[in-house]
N, C-alpha and C positions, 0 to 999 in steps of 0.2 A: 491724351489729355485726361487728367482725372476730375470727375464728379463726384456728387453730394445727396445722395439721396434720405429721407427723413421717412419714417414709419408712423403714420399717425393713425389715432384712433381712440375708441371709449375704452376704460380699463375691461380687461382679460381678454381680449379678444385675441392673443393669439403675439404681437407685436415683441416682445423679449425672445420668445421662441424661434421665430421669423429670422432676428438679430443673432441668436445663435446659431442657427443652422447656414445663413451668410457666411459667417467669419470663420466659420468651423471651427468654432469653440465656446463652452461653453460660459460666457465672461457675463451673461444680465445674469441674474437673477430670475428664476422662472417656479411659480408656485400657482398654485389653482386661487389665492387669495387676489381678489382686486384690486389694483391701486400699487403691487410691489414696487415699480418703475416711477419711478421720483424727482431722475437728474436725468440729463441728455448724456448718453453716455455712443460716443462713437468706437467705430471701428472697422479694419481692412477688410470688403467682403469678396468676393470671387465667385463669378458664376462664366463658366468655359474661358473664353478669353478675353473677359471683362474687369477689370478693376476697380472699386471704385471705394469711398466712405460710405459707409451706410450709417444712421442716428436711429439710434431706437430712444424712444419720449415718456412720458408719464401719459396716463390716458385720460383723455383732454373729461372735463364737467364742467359744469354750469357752479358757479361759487362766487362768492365774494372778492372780490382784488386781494386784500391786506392776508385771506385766510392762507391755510396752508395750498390745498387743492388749488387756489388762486393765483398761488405762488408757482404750482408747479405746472398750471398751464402757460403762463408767462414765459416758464423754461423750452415750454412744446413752441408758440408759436417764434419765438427765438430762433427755434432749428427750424420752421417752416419759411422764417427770412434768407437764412444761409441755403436752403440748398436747394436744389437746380432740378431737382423733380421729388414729388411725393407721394409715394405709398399708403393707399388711404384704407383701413382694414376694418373687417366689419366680421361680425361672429356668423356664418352662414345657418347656425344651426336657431340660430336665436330670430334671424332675420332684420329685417332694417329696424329700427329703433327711434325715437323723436330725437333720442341725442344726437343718434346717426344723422338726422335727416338735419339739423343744428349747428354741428358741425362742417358738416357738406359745402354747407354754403362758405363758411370761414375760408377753406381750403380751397375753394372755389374763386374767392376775392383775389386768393394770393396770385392768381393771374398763373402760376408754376405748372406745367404737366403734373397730370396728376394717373395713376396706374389703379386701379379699383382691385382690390384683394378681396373674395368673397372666401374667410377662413373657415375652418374646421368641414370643411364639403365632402370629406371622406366619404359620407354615409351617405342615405338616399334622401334623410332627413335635411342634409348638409347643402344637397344638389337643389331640392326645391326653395330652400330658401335663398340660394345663389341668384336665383331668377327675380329675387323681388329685389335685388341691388340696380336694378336697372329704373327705381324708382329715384333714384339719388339723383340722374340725372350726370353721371361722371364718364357715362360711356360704357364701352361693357365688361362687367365684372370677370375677372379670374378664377377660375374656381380652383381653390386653392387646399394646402396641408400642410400648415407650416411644421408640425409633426413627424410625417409622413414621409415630407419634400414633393408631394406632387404635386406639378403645376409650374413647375422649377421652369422648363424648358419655355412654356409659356411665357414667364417673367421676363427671360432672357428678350426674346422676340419684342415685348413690349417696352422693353428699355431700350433697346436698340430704334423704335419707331418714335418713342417719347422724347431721347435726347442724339438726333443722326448725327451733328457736329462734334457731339463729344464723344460719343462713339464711334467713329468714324475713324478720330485718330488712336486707336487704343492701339495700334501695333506700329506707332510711329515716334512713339516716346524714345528719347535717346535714354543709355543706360549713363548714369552719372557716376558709377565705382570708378571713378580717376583716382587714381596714384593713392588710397589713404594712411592719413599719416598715422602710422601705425608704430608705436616705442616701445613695445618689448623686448626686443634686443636690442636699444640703442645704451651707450654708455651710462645715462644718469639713473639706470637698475628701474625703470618703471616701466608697468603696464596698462597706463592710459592710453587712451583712443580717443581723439578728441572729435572723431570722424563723427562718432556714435551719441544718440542722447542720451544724457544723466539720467538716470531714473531714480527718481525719490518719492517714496510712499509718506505722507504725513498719517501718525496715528496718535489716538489718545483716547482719555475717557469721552463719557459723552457730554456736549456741549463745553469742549475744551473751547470750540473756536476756530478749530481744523478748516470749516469751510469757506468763513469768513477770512481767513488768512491767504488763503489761495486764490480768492478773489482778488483780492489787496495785491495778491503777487501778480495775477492777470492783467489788472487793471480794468476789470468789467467784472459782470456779475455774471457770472459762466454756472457758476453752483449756488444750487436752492439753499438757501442758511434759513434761519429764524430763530424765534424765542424758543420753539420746542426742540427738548432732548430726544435723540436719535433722527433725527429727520433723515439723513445719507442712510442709504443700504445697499447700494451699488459701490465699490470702489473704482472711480470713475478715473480715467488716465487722460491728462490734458498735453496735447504739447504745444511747444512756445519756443521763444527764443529770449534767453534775457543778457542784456547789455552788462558786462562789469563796469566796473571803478576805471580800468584801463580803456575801454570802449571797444573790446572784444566784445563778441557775443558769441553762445553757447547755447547751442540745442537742448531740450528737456525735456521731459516726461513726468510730472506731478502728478499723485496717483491722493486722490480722498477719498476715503476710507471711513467705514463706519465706527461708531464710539463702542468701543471695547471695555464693557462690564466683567467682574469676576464672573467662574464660567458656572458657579453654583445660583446664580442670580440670573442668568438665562434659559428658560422654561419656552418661552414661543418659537417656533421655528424658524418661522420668517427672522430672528433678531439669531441662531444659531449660523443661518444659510449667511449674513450678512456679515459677523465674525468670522468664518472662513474665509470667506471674499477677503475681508479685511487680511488677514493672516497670510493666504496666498500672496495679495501686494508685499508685504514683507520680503519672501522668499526673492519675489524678482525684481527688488531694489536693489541698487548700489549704496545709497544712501539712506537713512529712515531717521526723518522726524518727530520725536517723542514730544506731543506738544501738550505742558502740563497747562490748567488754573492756574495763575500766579498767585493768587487770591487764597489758593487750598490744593496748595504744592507736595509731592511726594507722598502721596495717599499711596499704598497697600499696591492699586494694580496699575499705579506707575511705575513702580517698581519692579513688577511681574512684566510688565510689557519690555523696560530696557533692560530686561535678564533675557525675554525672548529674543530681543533686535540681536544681543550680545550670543546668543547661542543657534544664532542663525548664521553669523559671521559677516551682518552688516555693517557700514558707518553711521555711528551715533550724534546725532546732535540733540541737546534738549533745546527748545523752544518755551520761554517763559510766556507765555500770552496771559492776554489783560493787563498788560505793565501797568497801562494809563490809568488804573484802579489803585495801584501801592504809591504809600505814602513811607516819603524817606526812600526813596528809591537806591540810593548810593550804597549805603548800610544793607540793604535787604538784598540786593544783588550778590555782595559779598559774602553774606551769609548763608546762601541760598547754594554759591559754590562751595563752599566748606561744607556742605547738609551733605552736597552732593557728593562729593568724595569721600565722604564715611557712608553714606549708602551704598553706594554702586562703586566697589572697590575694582569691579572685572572691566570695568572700564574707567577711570579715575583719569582725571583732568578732560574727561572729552567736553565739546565747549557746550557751555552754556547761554543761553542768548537771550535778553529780555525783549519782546515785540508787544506789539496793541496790534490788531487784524481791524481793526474799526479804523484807528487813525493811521497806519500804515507806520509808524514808532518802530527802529530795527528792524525794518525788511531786508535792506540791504546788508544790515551785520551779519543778518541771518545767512542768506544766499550767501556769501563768499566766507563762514563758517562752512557749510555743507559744499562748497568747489574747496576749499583745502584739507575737509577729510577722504573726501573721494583721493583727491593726491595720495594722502596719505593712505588708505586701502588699497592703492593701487604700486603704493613702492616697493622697491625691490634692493635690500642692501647686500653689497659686495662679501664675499668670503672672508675675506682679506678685514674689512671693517670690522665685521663679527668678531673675529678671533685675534683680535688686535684687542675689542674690547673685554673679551671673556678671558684672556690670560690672566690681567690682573685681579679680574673679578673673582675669580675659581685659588688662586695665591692669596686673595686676602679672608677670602669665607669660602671653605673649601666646604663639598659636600659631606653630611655624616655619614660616620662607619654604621653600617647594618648588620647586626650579628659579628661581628668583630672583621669584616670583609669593606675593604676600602674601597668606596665608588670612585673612578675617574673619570671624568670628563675629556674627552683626548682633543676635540673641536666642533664646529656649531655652523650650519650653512643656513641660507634660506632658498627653497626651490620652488618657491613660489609664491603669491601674493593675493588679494582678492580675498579674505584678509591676509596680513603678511603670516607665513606659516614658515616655519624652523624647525630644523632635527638637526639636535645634538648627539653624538656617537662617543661612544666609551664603553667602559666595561662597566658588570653590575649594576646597568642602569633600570631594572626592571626594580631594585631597590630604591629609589630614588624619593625623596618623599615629596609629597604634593606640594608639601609648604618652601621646600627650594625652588621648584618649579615658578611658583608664583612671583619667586626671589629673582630669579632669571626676566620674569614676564616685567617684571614691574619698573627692572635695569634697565631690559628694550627699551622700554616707554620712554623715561626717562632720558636715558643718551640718544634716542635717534627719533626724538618727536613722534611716538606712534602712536597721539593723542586723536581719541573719538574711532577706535578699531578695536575687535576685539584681538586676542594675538595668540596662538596657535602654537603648541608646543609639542613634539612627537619626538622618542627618543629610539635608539636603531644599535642595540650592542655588536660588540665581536665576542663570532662562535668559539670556541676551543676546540683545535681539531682530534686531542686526546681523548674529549671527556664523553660517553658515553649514556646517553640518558636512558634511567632508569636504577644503572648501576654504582652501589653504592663504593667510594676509593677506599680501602681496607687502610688503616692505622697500623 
């Protein structure tokens, strides 16, 4: 049976750390500054033969409701509702604190097992202050390294006594890989998996609306939004299930991502550590939502960002957000594809979608735009299709001669997909010029819908077994 365990505590004490050294990897954010942890950001953690979720939190203050900090305790004790024991952390070298001792009690209401972390106790400085955690009244502290890892074996023992029913059954889970339906090699040339979740990263500048939109898709407030720009630094991975139009439903992984400024306007660290985060979710999407301002559309590093999606080899969707702000909306939508198609030629017609994240306006257009470019990044066309359509393409705009030497085109496969990727074979194709190439990319597109992907073109001549390189053929 899987659990829920949540890391709480006052900022730096150690809690992202803790959260990376669980999951064996490095996914928070971790910096000597206060306060980095923002959003509840989960993930799979492993100690011997335990499994469970671990929540690493923001660290809890005393603040106003409405403020930011107020916001993000709200998110803390959210994960102190969900889950089924909590990890209460405290800096050993700093010792117990008034916040500490403030907190305590909150965590104490919650009625939840609670496991006392006495952090950073490496040193001897570390160890005496471990001793005054027994002032909290939580039972007896761990003296711990979230660092180091020691105290690990410890931890295990205490979760095993804090939660025995659900630890109890951890080697009695049935394994669920039945039969999956796997189509790679089936007839209609794709390589979806519907077994597996979608994963899609939303990204964009800052205070596009990223957060608030995923909320809207959740249907709760799972992510800290507000009026201030950059609030997200964690790119945070949520999963769900969301119902189509048919009344399927489809597993998913929505990843938010911090607001991506040009990278000469990035000077603090913590906002560089936080663009990578972001950037990383890119790489291990399927899908990546480019969500502009509708308001102050295709600015400079929205243009940089769907050149990176595009040269990553993800599926593109734009996301218009703030519709509910344009006036004339019929007009401006249409205009806005045309922008788009003369901007972003390396991916031209991928779809466009207008949403509001406030009133929830094109969720659903949106969502089943991003299930049918996934399709499409995931097809796979026949030999036979190809070369059927490149006959007459190559007979009516045949490639130019180079140097007075005729390129041929002889045929065109695709051996693979994720994005769809093609090698065409013929002779003196290393002469080839870039602008047929594009002629060919932009055919694909065209005749076989391979709109919102980018499309991938590698060419593979025949050797001559006469000609000897290096040496010149005498006249």
């Amino acid at each position: 049976m899987s659990f829920t365990i949540a890391i709480i505590g006052r900022p730096n004490v150690g809690k992202s750390t803790l959260f990376n050294r669980l999951v064996g990897k490095k996914l928070a954010l971790v910096d000597d500054t206060p306060g980095v942890t923002r959003d509840r950001r989960e993930g799979k953690a492993t100690i011997a033969d335990l499994e469970f979720t671990i929540v690493d939190t923001a660290g809890l203050e005393e603040s106003e409701a409405e403020s930011l900090t107020g916001r993000m305790r709200a998110q803390t004790e959210a994960a102190i509702i969900d889950a089924d024991a909590i990890l209460f952390m405290l800096d050993a070298r700093v010792g117990v604190t008034p916040t500490d001792q403030h907190f305590a009690q909150l965590v104490r209401r919650s009625g939840k097992p609670i496991i006392l972390l006495a952090n950073k106790a490496e040193s001897k400085a570390g160890e005496f202050g471990a001793q005054d955690a027994w002032s909290l009244g939580l039972g007896e502290p761990l003296v711990f390294s979230a660092e180091h890892g020691v105290g690990i074996n410890a931890l295990y023992e205490a979760l095993l006594e804090a939660l025995p029913e659900q630890t109890a059954l951890r080697n009695e889970d049935e394994d669920e890989d039945a039969s999956p339906l796997k189509l790679g090699l089936e007839d209609d040339g794709s390589e979806l998996d519907l077994t597996k979740p979608l994963n899609v990263a939303v990204i964009g500048r800052p205070n596009a609306g990223k957060s608030t939109l995923l909320n809207r898709i959740l249907g709760e407030d799972r992510l800290l939004t507000g009026p201030e720009a950059g609030i997200t630094r964690d790119s945070i991975g949520v999963e769900f299930e969301w119902t189509r139009r048919d009344g399927s439903k489809r597993a998913m992984k929505m990843f938010d991502t911090a607001g991506l400024r040009r990278r000469a306007n990035i000077t603090q660290k913590l906002e560089k550590l936080a663009a990578a985060d972001a950037i990383r979710a890119i790489k291990f999407a399927e899908v990546v939502v480019v969500l502009l301002d509708a308001t102050i559309p295709f600015e400079k590093q929205d243009l940089t960002l769907v050149d990176l999606v595009s040269r990553e080899g993800r599926g593109l969707v734009i996301g218009l957000n703030k519709w509910d702000l344009i006036e004339n909306p019929e007009n401006k939508l249409r205009e806005l594809r045309e922008e788009a198609d003369r901007l972003l030629p390396q991916v031209r017609g991928c779809p466009v979608v207008p949403v509001a994240g406030i009133t929830g306006t094109g969720v659903e257009k949106l969502m089943e735009a991003i299930f049918k470019v996934h399709e499409v990044w995931n097809i796979r066309i026949s030999t036979g299709r190809l070369n059927r359509w490149l006959e007459p393409v190559i007979e009516k705009t045949p490639p130019p001669a180079v140097s007075g030497f005729r390129i041929k085109i002889r045929y065109m496969t695709q051996p693979k997909a994720r994005p769809p990727y093609f090698v065409i074979f013929g002779n003196q194709l290393d002469a080839l010029p870039t602008s047929y190439e594009r002629f060919l990319a932009n055919g694909l597109r065209e005749t076989f819908g391979l709109h919102g992907v980018p499309i991938r073109i590698s060419k593979k001549g025949s050797t001559n077994p006469f000609h000897t390189p290096g040496k010149r053929r005498i006249k």
